[in-house]
Structures are given as C-alpha cells and as structure tokens.
C-alpha positions as CSV (number, residue, x, y, z in Angstrom):
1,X,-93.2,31.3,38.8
2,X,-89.9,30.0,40.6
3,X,-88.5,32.8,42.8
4,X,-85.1,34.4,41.3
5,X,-82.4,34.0,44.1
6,X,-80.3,37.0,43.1
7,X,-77.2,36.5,45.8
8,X,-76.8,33.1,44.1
9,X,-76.5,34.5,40.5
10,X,-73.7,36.8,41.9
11,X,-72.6,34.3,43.9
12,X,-72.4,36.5,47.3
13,X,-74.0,35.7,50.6
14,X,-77.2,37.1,51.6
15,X,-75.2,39.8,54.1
16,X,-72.8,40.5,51.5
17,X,-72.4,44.5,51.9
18,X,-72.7,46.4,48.9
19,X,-68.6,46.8,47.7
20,X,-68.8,43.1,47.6
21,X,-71.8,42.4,45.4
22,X,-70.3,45.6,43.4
23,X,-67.3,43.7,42.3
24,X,-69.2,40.5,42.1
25,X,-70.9,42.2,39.4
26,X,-68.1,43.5,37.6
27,X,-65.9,40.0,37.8
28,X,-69.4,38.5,36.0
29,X,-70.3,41.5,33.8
30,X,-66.9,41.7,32.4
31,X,-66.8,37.9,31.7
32,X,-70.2,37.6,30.0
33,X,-71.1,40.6,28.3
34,X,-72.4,39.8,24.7
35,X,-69.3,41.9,23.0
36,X,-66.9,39.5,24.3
37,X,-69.0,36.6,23.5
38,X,-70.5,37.6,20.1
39,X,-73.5,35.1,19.1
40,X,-73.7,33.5,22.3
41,X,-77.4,33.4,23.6
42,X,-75.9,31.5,27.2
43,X,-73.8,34.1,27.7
44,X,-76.1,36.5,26.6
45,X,-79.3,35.2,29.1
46,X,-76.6,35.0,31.8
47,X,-75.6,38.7,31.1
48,X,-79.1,39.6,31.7
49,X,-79.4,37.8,34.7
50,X,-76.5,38.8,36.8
51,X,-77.3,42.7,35.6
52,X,-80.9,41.7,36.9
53,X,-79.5,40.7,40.0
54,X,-77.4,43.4,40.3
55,X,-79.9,46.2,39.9
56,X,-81.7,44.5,43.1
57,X,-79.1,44.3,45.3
58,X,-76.9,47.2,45.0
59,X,-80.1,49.5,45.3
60,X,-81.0,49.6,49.4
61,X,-84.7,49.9,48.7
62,X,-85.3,46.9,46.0
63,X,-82.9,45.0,48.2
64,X,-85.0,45.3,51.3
65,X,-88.0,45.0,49.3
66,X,-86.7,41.4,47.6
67,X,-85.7,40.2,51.3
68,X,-89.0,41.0,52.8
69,X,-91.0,39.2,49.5
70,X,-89.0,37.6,47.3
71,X,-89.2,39.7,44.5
72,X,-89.6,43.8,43.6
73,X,-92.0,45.9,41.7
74,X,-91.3,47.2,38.3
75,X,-87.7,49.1,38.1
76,X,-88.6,51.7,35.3
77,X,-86.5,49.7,32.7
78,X,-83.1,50.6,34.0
79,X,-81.6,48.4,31.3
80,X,-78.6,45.8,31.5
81,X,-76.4,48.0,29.3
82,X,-76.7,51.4,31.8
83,X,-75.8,48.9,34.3
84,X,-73.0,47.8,32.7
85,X,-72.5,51.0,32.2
86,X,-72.3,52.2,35.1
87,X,-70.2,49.9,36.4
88,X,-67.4,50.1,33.8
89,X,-67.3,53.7,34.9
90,X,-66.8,52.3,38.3
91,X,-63.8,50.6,37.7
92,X,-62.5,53.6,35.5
93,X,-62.8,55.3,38.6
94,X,-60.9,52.8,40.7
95,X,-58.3,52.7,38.4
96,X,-57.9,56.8,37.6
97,X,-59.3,58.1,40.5
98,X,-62.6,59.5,39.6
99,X,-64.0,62.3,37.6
100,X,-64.2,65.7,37.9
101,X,-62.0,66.3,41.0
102,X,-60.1,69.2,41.4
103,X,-56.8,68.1,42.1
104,X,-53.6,69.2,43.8
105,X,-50.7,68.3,41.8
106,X,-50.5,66.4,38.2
107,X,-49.7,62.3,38.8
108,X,-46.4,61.5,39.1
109,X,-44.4,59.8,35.9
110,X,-41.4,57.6,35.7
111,X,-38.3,59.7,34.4
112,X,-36.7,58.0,31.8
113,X,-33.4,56.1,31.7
114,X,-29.9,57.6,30.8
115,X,-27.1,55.5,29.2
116,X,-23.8,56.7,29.2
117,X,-20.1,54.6,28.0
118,X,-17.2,54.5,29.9
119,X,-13.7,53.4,28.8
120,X,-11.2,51.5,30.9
121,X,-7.9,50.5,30.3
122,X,-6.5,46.8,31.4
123,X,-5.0,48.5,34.6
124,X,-8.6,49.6,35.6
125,X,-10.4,46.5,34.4
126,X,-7.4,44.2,36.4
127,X,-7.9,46.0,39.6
128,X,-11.2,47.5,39.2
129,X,-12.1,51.5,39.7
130,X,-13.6,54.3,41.0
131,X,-15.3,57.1,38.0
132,X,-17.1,60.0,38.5
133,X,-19.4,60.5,35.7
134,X,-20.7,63.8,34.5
135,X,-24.0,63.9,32.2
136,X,-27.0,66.2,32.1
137,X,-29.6,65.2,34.1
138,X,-33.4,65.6,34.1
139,X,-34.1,67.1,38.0
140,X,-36.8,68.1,40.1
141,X,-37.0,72.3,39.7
142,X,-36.2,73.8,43.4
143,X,-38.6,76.8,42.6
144,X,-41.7,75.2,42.1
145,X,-40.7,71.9,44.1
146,X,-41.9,69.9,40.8
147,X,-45.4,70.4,40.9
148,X,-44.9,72.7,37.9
149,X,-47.2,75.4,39.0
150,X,-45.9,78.7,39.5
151,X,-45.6,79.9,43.8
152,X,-49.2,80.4,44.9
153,X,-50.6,78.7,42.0
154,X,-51.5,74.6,41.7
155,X,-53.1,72.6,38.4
156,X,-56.2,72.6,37.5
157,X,-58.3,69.2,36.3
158,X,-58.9,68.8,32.5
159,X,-62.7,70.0,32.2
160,X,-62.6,67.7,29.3
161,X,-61.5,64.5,31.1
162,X,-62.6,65.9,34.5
163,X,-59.2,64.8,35.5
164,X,-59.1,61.2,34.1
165,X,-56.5,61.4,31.5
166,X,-59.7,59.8,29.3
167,X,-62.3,60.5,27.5
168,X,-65.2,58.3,26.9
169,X,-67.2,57.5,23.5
170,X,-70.1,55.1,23.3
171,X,-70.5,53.0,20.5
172,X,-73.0,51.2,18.6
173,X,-76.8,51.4,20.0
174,X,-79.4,49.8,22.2
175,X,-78.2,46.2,23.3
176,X,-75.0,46.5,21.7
177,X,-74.0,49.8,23.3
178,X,-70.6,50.0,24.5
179,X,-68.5,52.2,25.9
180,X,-64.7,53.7,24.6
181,X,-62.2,55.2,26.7
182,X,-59.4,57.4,24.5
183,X,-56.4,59.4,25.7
184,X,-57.7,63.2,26.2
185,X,-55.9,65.3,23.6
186,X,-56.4,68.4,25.3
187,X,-54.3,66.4,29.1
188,X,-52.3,64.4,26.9
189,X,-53.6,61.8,29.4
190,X,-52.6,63.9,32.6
191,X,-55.7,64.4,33.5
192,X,-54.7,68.1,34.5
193,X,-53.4,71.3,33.2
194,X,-51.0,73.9,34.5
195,X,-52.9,77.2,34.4
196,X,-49.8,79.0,35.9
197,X,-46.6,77.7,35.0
198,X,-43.7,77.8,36.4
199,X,-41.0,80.2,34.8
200,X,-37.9,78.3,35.2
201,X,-39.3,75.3,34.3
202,X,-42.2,75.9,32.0
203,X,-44.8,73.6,33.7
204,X,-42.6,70.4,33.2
205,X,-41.2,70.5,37.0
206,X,-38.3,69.7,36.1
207,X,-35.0,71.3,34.8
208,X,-31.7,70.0,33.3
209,X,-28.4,69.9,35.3
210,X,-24.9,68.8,35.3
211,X,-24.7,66.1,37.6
212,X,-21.5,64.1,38.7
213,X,-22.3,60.5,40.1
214,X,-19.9,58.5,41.3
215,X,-19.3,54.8,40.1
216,X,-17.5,51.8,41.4
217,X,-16.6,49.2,38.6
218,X,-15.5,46.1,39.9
219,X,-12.2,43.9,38.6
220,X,-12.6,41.8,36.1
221,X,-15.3,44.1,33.5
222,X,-15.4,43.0,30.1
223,X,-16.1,45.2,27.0
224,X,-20.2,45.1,26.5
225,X,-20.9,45.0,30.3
226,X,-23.7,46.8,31.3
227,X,-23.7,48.1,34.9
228,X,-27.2,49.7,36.2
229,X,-27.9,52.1,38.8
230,X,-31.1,52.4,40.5
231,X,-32.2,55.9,40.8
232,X,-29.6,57.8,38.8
233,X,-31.2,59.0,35.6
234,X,-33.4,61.9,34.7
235,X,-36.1,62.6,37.5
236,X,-40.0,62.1,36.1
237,X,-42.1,65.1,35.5
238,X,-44.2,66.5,38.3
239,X,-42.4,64.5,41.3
240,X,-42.2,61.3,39.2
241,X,-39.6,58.5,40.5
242,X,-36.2,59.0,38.3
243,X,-35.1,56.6,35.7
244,X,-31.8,54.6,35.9
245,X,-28.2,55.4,34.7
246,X,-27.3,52.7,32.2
247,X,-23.4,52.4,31.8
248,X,-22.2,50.7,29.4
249,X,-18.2,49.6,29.6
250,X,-15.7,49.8,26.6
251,X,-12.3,48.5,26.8
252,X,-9.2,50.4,25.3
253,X,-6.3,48.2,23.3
254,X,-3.5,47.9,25.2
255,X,-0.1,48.6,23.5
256,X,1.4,45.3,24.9
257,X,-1.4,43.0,26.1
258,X,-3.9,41.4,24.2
259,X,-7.2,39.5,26.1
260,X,-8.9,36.5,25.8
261,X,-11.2,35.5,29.2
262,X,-9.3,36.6,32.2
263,X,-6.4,35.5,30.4
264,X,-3.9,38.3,29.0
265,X,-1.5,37.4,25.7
266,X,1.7,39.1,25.5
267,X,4.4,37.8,22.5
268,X,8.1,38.3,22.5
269,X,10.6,38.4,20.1
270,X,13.9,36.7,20.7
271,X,16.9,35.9,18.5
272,X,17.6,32.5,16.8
273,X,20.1,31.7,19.0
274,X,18.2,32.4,21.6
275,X,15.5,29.6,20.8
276,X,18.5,27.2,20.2
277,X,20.6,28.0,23.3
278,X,18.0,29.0,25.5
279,X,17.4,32.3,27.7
280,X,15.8,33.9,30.6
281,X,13.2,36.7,29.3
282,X,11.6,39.8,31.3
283,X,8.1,39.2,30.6
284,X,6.6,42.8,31.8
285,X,3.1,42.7,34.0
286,X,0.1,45.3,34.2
287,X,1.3,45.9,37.5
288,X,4.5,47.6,36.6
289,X,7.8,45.8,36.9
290,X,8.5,42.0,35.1
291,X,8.2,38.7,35.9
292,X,11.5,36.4,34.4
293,X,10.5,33.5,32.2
294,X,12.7,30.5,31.5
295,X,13.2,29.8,27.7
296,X,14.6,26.1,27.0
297,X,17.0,25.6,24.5
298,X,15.4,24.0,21.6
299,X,12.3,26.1,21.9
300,X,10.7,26.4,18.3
301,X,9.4,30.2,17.1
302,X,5.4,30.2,18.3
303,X,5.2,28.3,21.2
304,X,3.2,29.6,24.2
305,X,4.3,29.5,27.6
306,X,2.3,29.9,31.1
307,X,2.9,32.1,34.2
308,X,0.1,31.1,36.5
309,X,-2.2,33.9,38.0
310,X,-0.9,36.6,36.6
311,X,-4.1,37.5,34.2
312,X,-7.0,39.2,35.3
313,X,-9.5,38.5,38.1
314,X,-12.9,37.0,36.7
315,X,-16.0,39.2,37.3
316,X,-17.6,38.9,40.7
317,X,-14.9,36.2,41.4
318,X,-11.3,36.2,43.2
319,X,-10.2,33.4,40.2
320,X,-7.1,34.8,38.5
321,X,-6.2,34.0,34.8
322,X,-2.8,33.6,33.4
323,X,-0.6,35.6,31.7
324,X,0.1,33.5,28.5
325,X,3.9,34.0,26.5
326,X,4.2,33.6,23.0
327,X,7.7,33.5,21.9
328,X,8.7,34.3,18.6
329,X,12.2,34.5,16.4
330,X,13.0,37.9,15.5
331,X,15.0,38.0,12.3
332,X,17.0,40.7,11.5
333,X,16.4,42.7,7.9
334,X,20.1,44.0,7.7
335,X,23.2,42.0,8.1
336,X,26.6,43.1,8.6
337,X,29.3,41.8,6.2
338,X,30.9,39.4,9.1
339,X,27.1,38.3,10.6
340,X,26.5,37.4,6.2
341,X,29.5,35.4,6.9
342,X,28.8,33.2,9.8
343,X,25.3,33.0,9.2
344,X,26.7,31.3,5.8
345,X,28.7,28.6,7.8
346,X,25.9,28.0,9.9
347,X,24.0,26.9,6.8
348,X,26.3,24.4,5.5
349,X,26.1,22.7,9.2
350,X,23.5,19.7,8.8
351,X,22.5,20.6,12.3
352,X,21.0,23.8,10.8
353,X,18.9,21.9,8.4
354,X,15.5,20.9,9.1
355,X,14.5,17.7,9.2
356,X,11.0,17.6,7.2
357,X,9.2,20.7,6.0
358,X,5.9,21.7,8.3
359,X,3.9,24.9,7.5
360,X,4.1,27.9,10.1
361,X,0.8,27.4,12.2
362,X,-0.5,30.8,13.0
363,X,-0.7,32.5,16.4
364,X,-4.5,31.2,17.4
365,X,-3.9,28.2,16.0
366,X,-1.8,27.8,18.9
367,X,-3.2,29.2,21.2
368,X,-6.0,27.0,20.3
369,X,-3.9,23.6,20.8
370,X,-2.1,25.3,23.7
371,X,-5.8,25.5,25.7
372,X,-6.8,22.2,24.1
C-alpha cells in the first residue's frame, strides 16, 4: 500500500508547527467541503483526505508516531465532519474571541452619523465663514466611563453565547452535518449583558448632550454641498468610536443677486432715454458699496454687460467669477399730461420707429448667447 504523505496534502513542510498546518487545514477545508461543492466526488475524496491528514498532524502523538513509521494506528473514528467541525469553531474563535470568557467590558460599536443643514447667505458663501453648530449628541456617560456598568460592577458574558454574540445550530446529519451560527437573541449579538446598569445611562454608556462644534466653510459653497467631519457625531455605545457630523449646505435667495457658477446676475432698470443717450449706472457689489458701469448710447433693453472678477470665488480655488449686468427699460405705468405730450412727438419722429419687428428674447436666452 503507497504510503500517504500527509504534509504534502496540506501542503506544509515537514517542521511546519502546529498554527501553520491549523490554517492549512482550514484554507483546504473551507475550499472543498462537500456543501460547497454538492455532487462532487473529487472534491469530496479530497475533503476526506486533507481532514485525514489533518487529524495526524495537528495531534502530537499520531504526528510522532507517522514520522517515526509512516503511518498511525486506528484513530477511534474521529470523523471528517468533527474535524471540520472543530475547526470552523476555530475560526469563530479567531474572529469573536472565543467562548465562554468572562469578559471586562461589552465590545465597542461605531456611533452613528449626524446630519445637520446649515444656511448661508451670498455674503458668507463669497467670503466663506465660521458657524458654530448646536445639535444633540450621543456621548460617552462620565459616571460609568461608558462601560455601562454601574461603579463596582462590570458585564457579564451571555451564558447562552458564552460571550460570542452567536449561537450555533447543526444541521442536517452524518456526512452532511453542518454547522449554523445565528445572532444570540438573548446578547443581541454583544456577546454580554449588563447585570448592573448604570443609572444615568441605563446600561447604553452613553448619554445625550447639547454640543456646540465649530465649523469653517470655505468661499465658494454651493447649495447641496456636503461637508464631513471626522469624529463629530454621536459617540458608539460602550466606548465605541463616534460617527461623523454630516452638514449639508443651503443657500438663501438673495434680494438682489441671482447665481449661476461663481458668476452672480444682477439686472437694472433704466429709462428709455437712458438706453438711447447712454449713462453711467451704480451697479451695487456683495461687498457693500458699487461699482459704476458704462451704458452706451444705443444699448437695446436686455443686453448683458461684464465686470470682471467681481463674482464669487470657485470652491477650493482663488478663480473669481463675474458679476454679469442685465440692463433693462423701465417704462413708466402713469404719465403726466405734458410727458403724454412729448412722448406723442417722439412717435411721429421716424427715428423712433423700428426698423423690422423681432420678438423680445427672454432673459436666459441671453444669458445663454451672452456665454456662447
């Protein structure tokens, strides 16, 4: 009979130490056990083999005794699936640190996130700005320190998860026999319980507070913009890292600026004579005070006119949009007796007249042709 070389099937050396040929085993267990290869006798013979192997190796006796001779006496019918097992529950323990233990605080869990809006006028946005934001915040409760436990007291594992957070179920029979692992309903998937809890906080270790954070917003924030801080939102249960704050920015209309970009639309209203002569107009700025403006004579009602860098700054930039100038005639709905009469000389002037009939485009039309 062909002697069985058992560090080959795991594929370890033959001083492989026993943590090595452990998670050997699970890498191969995991990959051909028959569940995840249903009607698959390869798999299945190879299944057998490596939890053959395994039973050798990680046991210091039958390992010495295969060295010495090649081979080992009968093992009492161990069985490939109470390897496997076994070794599941290994890695269970890897992951959530074992069964049974006693414990000295629950784990730790991430606090959740806190979203908040904040409103800025054009001023803020064009400069940028300092808030201090108030909300009520999730914290870690001063009396117990956020273990949850009342002074002299500390949690207890779940004697029905033996401080897992799960509970296992097998499933199915002989071969086929596999194991479940479920959330404990009597943890909630803590793994512990709070014998004594804490009276200000009930057990949760932590309390709610008003809390003020302070918050620089940069120039240049548009409406929708979310800004994120790290750190800043309720604190997790039992000592858990906090969540983040999550502001979101709204932008309030402006009772003489209108936005598009980094670009900021203010329209004026002139008289006719105005557009014909020409003027100079006081074009006022979010800074305070006005900027004058140049009107041509000739200018027709709706046309747009540019004052360079005088918009906003772009986010996370130092480019500066324009301030863009829509002119339009103002016309008056009451006349005086005398304006009714020169305004009824100036139409029978030819030079009043116009030329050919064009329809009235509309402001963003424009706009658009202005930009295009």
């Amino acid at each position: 009979m062909k002697k069985k070389d058992y560090y080959a099937t795991l594929g370890v050396s033959r001083d492989a130490d026993l943590e090595t040929i452990k998670r050997a085993y699970r890498q191969l267990a995991l990959k051909y056990h028959p569940d995840r290869n249903p009607g698959n006798k390869e798999a299945e013979e190879r299944f057998k083999e490596i939890s053959e192997a395994y039973e050798v190796l990680s046991d210091p006796e039958k390992r010495r005794q295969y060295d010495l001779f090649g081979t080992v006496g009968s093992s009492g019918g161990t069985g490939a699936e109470t390897i496997f097992s076994q070794a599941v529950e290994e890695i269970f323990a890897t992951f959530f640190g074992g069964r049974g233990g006693s414990g000295r605080r629950p784990p730790a869990i991430q606090g959740e996130d806190i979203s908040v809006v904040v409103e800025l006028s054009l001023e803020e946005i064009a400069e940028g700005t300092e808030r201090e934001i108030e909300y009520i915040r999730k914290d870690t409760c001063e009396v117990c320190g956020g273990t949850g436990s009342a002074r002299g007291h500390s949690p207890r594992a779940c004697p029905t998860c033996g401080g897992t957070g799960q509970v296992a179920y097998r499933v199915g029979g002989g071969f086929f026999q596999q194991i479940i692992y479920q959330t404990c309903s009597d943890c909630q998937g803590t793994g512990f319980r709070i014998v004594s809890p804490c009276s200000v906080c009930g057990g949760t270790g932590v309390v709610e507070r008003l809390h003020r954070q302070p918050v620089e917003i940069p120039a240049g924030a548009v409406g929708g913009m979310t800004l994120v801080l790290r750190g800043a939102g309720h604190r997790g249960p039992w000592g858990g890292p906090a969540g983040d704050l999550i502001i979101e920015i709204r932008e309030k209309s402006h009772p003489l600026f209108a936005r598009k970009g980094e670009d900021l639309i203010y329209e004026a209203w002139v008289s006719y004579a105005d557009l014909v002569l020409g003027t100079t107009l006081a074009i006022p700025t979010l800074s305070g005070g006005t900027i004058p403006l140049q009107i041509p004579p000739g200018t027709h009602s709706g046309e747009v006119f540019k004052i360079s860098g005088k918009g906003l700054l772009r986010y996370n930039s130092r480019r500066r949009g324009d301030l863009l100038v829509q002119v339009h005639v103002w016309v008056p709905s009451k006349v005086s007796f005398e304006e009714r009469r020169l305004l009824e000389e100036m139409r029978k002037h030819k030079g009043f007249q116009p030329k050919e009939h064009k329809p009235e485009k509309g402001f963003w039309r424009r706009l658009k042709e202005f930009f295009e």
